[in-house]
TORVO-791543 format. One line per field, with one value per residue (C-alpha): residue number from 0; residue in three letters; x, y, z. Coordinates in Angstrom, 2 decimals, decimal comma. Layout:
N
nr: c(NUM_...)
rest: c(ALA_...)
px: c(X_...)
py: c(Y_...)
pz: c(Z_...)
END
This chain:
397
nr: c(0_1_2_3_4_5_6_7_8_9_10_11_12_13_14_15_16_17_18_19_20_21_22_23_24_25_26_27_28_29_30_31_32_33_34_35_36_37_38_39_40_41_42_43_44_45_46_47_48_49_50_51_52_53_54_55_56_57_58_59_60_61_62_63_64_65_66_67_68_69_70_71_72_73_74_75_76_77_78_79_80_81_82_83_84_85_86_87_88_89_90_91_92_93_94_95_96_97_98_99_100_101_102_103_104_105_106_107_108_109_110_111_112_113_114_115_116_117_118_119_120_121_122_123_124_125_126_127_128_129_130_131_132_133_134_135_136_137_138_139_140_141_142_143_144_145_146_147_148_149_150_151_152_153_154_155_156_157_158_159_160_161_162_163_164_165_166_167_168_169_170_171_172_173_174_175_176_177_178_179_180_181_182_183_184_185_186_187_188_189_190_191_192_193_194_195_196_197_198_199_200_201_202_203_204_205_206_207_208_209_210_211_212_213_214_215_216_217_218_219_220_221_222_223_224_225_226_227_228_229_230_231_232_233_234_235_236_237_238_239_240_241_242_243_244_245_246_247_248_249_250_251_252_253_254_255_256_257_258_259_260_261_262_263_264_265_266_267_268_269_270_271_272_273_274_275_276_277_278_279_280_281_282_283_284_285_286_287_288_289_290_291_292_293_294_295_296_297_298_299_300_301_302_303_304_305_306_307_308_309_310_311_312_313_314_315_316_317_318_319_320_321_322_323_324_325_326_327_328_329_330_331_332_333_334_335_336_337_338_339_340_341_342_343_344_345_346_347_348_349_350_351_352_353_354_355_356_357_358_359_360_361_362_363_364_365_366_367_368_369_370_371_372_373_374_375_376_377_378_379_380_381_382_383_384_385_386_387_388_389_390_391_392_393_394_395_396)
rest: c(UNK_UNK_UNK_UNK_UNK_UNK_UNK_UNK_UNK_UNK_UNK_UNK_UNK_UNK_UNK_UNK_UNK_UNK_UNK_UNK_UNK_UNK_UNK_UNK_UNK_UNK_UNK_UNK_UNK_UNK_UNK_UNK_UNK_UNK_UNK_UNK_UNK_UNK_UNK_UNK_UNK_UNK_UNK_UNK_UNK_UNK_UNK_UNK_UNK_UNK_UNK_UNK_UNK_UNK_UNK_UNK_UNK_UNK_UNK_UNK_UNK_UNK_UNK_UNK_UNK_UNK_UNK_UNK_UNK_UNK_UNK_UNK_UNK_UNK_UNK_UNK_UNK_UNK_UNK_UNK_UNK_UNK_UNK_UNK_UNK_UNK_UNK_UNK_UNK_UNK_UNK_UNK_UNK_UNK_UNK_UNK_UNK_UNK_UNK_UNK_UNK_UNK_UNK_UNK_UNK_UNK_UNK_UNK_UNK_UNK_UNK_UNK_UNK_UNK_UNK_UNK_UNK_UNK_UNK_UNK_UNK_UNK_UNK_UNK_UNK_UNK_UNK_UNK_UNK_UNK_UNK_UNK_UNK_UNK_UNK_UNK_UNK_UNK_UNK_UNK_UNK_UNK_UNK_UNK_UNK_UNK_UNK_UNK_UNK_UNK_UNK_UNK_UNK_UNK_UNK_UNK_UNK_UNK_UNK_UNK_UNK_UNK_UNK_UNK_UNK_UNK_UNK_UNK_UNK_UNK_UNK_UNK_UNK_UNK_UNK_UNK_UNK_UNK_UNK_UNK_UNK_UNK_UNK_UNK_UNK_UNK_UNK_UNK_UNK_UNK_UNK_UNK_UNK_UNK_UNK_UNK_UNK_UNK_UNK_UNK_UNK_UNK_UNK_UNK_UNK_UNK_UNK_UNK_UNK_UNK_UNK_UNK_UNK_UNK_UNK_UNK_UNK_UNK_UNK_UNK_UNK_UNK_UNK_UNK_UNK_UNK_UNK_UNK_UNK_UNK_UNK_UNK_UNK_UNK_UNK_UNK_UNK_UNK_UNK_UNK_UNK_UNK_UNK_UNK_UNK_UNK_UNK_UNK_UNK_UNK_UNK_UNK_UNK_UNK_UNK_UNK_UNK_UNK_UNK_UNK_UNK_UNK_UNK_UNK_UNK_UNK_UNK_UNK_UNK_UNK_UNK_UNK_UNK_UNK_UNK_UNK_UNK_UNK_UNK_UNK_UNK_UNK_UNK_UNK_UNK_UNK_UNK_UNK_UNK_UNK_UNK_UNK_UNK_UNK_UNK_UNK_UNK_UNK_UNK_UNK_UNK_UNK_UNK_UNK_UNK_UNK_UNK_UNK_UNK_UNK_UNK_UNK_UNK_UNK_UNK_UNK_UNK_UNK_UNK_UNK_UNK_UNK_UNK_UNK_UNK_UNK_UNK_UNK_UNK_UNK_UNK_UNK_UNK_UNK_UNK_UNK_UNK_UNK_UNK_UNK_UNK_UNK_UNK_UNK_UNK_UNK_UNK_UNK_UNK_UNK_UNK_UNK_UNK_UNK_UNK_UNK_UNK_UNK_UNK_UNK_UNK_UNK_UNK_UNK_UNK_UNK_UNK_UNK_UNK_UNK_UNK_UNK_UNK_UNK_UNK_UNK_UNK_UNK_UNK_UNK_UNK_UNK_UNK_UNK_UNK_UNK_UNK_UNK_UNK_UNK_UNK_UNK_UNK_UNK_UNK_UNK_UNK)
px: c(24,02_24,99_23,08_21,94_23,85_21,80_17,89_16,76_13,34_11,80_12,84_11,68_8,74_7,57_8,56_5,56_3,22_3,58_2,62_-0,29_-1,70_-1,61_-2,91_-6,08_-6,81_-6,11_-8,78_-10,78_-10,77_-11,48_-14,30_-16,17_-15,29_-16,72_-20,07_-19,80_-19,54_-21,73_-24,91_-22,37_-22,83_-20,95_-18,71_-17,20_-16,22_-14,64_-12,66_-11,96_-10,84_-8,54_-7,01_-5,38_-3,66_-2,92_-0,52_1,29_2,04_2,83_4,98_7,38_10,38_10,56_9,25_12,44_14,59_13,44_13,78_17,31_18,50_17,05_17,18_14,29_14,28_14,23_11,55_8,87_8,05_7,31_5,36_3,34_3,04_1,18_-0,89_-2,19_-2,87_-4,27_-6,88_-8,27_-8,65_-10,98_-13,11_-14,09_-14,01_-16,66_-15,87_-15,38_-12,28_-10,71_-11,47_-9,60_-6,90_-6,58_-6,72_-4,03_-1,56_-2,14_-1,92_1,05_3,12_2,42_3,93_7,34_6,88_6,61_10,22_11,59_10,29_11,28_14,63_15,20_13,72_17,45_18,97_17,41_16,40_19,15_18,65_17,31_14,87_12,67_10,36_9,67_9,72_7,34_4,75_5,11_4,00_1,53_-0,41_-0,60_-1,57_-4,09_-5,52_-5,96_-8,05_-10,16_-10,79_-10,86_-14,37_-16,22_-14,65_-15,43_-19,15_-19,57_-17,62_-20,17_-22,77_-22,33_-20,26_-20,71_-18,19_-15,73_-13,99_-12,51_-10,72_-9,17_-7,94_-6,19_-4,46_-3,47_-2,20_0,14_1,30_2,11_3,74_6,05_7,18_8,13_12,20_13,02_11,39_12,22_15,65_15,75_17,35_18,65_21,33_22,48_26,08_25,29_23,31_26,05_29,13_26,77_26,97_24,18_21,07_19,04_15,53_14,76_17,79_15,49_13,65_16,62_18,36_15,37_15,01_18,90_18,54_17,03_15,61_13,83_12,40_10,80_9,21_8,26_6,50_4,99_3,83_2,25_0,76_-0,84_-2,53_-4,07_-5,40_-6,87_-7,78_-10,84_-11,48_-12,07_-14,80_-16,23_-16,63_-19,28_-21,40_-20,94_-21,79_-24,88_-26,38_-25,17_-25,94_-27,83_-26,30_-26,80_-24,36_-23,93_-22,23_-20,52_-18,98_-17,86_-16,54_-13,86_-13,28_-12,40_-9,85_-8,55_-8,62_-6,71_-3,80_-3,49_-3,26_-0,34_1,18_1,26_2,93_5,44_6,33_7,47_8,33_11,95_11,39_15,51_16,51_16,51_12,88_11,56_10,30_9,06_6,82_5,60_4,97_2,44_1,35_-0,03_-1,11_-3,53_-4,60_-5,72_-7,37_-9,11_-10,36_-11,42_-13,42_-15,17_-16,66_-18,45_-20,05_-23,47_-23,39_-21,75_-19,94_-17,93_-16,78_-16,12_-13,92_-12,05_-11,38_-9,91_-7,70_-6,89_-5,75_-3,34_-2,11_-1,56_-0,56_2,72_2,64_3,67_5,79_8,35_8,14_9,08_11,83_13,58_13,69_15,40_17,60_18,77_18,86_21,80_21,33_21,42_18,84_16,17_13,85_13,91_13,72_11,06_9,18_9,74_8,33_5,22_4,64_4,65_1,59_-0,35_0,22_-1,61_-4,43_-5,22_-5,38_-7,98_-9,64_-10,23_-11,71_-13,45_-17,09_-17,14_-15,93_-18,62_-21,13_-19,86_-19,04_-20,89_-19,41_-19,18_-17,75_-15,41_-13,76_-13,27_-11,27_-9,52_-8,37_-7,31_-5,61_-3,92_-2,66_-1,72_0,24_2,05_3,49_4,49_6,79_7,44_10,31_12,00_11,72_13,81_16,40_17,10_17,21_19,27_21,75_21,81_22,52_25,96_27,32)
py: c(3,58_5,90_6,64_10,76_12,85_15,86_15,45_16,37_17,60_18,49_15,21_13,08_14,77_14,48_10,60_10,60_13,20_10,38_7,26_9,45_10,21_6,50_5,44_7,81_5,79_2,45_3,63_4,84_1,06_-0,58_1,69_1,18_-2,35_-3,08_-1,47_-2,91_-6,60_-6,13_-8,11_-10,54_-11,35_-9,87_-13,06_-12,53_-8,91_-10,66_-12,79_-9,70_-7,26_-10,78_-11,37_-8,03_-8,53_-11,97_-11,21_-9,08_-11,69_-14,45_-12,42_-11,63_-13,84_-12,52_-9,18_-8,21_-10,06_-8,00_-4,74_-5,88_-7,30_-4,17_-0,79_1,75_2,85_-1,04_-2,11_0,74_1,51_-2,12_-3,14_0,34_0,15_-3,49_-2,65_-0,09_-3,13_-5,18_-2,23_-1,76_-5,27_-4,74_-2,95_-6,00_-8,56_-10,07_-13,47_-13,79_-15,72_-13,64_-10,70_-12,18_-13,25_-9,99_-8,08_-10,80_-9,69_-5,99_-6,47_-8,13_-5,30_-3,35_-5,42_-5,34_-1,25_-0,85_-2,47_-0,82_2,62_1,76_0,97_4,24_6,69_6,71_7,72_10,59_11,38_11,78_10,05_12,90_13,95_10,29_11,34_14,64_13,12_10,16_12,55_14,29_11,37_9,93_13,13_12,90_9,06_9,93_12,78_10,92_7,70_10,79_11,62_8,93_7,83_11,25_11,66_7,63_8,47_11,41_9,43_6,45_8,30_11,03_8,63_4,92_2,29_2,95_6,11_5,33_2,35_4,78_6,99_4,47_3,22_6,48_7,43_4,20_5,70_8,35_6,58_4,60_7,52_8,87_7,60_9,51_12,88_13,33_11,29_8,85_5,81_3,38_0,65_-2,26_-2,93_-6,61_-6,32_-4,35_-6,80_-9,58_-11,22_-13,66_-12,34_-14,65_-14,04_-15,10_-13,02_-9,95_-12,03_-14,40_-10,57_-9,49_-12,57_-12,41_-9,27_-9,56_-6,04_-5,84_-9,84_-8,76_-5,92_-7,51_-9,99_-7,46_-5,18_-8,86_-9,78_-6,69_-6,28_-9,89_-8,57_-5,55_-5,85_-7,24_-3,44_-2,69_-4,87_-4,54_-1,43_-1,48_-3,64_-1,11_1,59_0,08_-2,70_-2,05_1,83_2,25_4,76_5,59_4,60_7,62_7,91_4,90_6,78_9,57_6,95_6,09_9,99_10,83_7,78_8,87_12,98_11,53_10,32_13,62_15,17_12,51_12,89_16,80_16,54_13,94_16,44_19,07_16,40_15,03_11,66_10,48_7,02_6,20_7,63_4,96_2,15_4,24_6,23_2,60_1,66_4,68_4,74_0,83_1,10_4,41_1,95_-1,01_1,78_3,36_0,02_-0,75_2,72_1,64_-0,98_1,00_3,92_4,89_7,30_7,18_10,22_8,80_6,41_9,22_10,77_7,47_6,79_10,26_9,18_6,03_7,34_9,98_6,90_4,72_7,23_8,18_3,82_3,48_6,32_4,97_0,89_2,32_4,35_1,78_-0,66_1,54_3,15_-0,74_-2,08_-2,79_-0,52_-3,56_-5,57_-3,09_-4,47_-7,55_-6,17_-3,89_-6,80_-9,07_-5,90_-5,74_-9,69_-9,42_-6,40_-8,32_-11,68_-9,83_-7,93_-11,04_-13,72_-10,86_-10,48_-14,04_-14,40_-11,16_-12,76_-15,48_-14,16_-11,39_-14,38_-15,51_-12,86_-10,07_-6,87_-4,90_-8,01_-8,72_-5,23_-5,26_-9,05_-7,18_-4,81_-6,46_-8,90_-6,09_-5,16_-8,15_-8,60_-4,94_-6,02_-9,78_-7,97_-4,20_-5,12_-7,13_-4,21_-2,00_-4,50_-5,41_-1,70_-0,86_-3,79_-3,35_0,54_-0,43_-2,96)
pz: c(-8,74_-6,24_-3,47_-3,08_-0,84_-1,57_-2,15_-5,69_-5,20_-8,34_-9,91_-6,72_-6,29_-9,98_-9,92_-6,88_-8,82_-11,95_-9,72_-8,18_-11,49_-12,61_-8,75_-10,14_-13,17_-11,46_-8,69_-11,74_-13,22_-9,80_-9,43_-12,78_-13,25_-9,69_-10,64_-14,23_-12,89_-10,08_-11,94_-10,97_-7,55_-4,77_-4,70_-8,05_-6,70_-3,89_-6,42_-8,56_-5,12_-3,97_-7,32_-7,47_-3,81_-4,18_-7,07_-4,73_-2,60_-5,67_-7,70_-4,45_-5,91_-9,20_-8,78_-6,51_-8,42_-12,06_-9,56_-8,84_-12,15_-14,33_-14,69_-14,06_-17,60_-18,63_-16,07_-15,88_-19,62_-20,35_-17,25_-17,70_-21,04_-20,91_-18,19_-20,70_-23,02_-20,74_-18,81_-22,19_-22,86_-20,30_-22,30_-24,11_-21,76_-20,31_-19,42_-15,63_-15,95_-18,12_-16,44_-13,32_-15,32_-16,54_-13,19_-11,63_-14,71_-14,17_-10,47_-11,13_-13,31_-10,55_-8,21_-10,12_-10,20_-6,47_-5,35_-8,93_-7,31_-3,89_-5,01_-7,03_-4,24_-2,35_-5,96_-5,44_-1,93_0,99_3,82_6,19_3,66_3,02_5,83_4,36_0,41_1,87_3,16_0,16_-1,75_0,90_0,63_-3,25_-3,17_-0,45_-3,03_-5,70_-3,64_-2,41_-5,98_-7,53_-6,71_-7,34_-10,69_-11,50_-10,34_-12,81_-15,56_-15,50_-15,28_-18,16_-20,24_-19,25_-18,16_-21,00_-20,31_-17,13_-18,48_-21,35_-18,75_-16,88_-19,67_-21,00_-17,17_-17,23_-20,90_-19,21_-16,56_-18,93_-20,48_-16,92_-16,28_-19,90_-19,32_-16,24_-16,65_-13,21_-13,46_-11,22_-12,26_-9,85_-9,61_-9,17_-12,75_-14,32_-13,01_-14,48_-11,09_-10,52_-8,35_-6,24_-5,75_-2,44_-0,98_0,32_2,55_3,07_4,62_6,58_8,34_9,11_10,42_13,69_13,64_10,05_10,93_14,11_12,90_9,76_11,40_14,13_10,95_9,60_12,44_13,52_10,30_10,70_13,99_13,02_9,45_9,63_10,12_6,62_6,50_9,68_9,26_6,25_8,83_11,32_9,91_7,76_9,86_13,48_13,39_10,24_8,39_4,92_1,80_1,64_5,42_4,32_1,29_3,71_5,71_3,08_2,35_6,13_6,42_3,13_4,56_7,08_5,34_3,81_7,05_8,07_4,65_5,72_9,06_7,65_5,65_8,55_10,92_11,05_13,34_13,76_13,64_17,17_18,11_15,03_16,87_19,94_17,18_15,47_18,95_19,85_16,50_16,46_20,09_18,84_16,08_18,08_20,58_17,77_16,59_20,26_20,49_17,38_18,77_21,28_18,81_19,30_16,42_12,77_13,49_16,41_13,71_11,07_13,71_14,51_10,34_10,14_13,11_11,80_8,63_10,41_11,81_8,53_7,18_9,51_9,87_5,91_5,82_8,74_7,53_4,07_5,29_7,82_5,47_2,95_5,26_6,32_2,88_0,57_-2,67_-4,61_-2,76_-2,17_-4,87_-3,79_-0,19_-1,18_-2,49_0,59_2,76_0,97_0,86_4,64_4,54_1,93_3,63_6,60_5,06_3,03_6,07_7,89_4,84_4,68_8,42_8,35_7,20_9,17_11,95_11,87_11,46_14,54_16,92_15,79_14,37_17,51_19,63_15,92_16,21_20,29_20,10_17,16_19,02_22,10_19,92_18,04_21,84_22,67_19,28_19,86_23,31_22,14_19,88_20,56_23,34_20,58_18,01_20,92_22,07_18,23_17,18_20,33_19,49_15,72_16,30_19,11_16,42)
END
């Protein structure tokens, strides 16, 4: 399908206002099924929480490849449409393995939606206009994770553990239904010559070009260093400085306030091609000095103010990965690119996920975030001159 040369904005923006409302009732399910399992132990959350980014990472071959070899109208009404099925399954579940079976499978539709939406974005978007269009649809994400957990709290509580789960399954109806009303589609030529797609060709093309691999691997490699942030930062805040839940809860409202407030000034910023990897640069580098200045708070509120900050900075982070690798993508590989790009941020998140405990165990949670930092440093200038020279060389071919 061909590419947009003029941005449609109603239709783009609805596509992002859909996805936000289903984002709501998939935050909505997290949140009650969390407390609903809790009896639990905190373990089997941990299992729950990792099953539903490991399928990110394991359904990277053939997620791209579906993205690639279908159309949106083929792919999103089916994979919505059983996530419905399977989130109320939920409601009468309560064997531990099958609930984890059933998270991986949801987990995993939406991992074949996010390269299918990816992919269609440029069908409707010009290229001038993703930053603005990706603000747009940052700040609307950003909404509905600040939501999400109020509402869920006043759902349980007035009408138990059920009604959140019908929501969310009624939000990914709504979702299905989303390609025909508001009439999107994107077709591959590849698909529609009947040419034979290979599923390991996005990350076969970002490792051949030496300009997507390096910052791929930067993007992987900094989130390693400084993930162990998100859990860090529960310690932090309730151990180390003894604040409430309750500060804890504001803790995830100010990072998710600050994504807003980059989704915002995406969307009246115009950030051209070659001033890309300067702004990644300064934005990582005011990451890793964030998570430094964290380790030195004497007060919860220094640490509110550094989550607001570090949500600005995610916030403006996602929107430019997103839109280089689009911008540098064949149309008819960007699922499969899509889904290469987001095996590299999961791959990340999930290794400093896994080191977070014991390396809190070990170092201590204020000593855990400063050697996070620094490492995050160190990682930013080990590859930030090859992000230049390759985008410098790349741009003269």
């Amino acid at each position: 399908m061909v590419d947009a040369a003029v941005t449609q904005w109603g239709k783009a923006r609805a596509v992002a206002g859909f996805r936000a409302l289903s984002m709501l009732g998939s935050e909505l399910t997290v949140f009650a099924l969390i407390l609903r399992e809790r009896g639990h132990g905190a373990t089997f959350v941990s299992i729950l929480l990792a099953a539903g980014t490991v399928s990110m990472i394991a359904m990277v071959p053939i997620a791209g490849w579906i993205a690639d070899r279908f159309s949106t109208k083929q792919i999103i009404p089916f994979t919505s449409a059983l996530q419905a099925a399977l989130i109320i399954s939920l409601i009468y579940q309560h064997n531990m393995v099958l609930i984890t079976i059933t998270v991986f499978l949801s987990s995993s539709c939406g991992a074949i939606e996010n390269p299918a939406f990816m992919a269609l974005m440029p069908t409707l978007v010009a290229p001038e206009d993703f930053t603005k269009q990706m603000g747009f649809a940052q700040t609307l994400y950003a909404l509905a994770g600040l939501a999400a957990p109020a509402f869920g709290g006043v759902l349980v509580s007035q009408t138990g553990y059920k009604t959140p789960f019908v929501i969310d399954a009624l939000t990914f109806l709504v979702l299905a239904g989303a390609p025909t009303i508001l009439g999107v589609d994107r077709k591959t030529e590849a698909a529609a010559a009947g040419e034979k797609i290979k599923a390991t060709d996005g990350m076969k093309f970002i490792f051949k070009n030496r300009y997507l691999r390096a910052l791929a691997i930067l993007i992987s490699a900094f989130l390693f260093a400084a993930g162990t942030l998100s859990i860090a930062n529960l310690f932090l805040l309730t151990k180390v400085l003894h604040a409430s839940v309750f500060i804890y809860g504001l803790s995830g409202a100010a990072s998710a306030l600050g994504m807003i407030i980059g989704g915002v000034l995406l969307m009246q910023l115009t950030i051209k091609d070659d001033h890309q990897s300067k702004a990644i640069t300064y934005v990582l580098g005011g990451a890793a000095l964030s998570i430094i200045g964290m380790s030195f708070a004497g007060h919860w509120s220094i640490v509110l103010l550094l989550d607001l900050l570090l949500g600005i900075l995610i916030s403006i982070l996602t929107n430019l990965i997103s839109t280089i690798f689009i911008q540098s993508s064949p149309s008819e590989m960007r699922g499969r690119i899509g889904a290469a790009l987001n095996a590299f941020i999961n791959l990340g998140m999930i290794g400093a996920l896994l080191i977070s405990g014991p390396m809190i165990d070990w170092l201590g949670t204020r000593k855990l975030l400063f050697v996070a930092g620094i490492a995050a440093l160190v990682v930013l200038a080990l590859f930030s001159p090859s992000i230049f020279r390759d985008r410098v060389a790349i741009s003269e071919e």
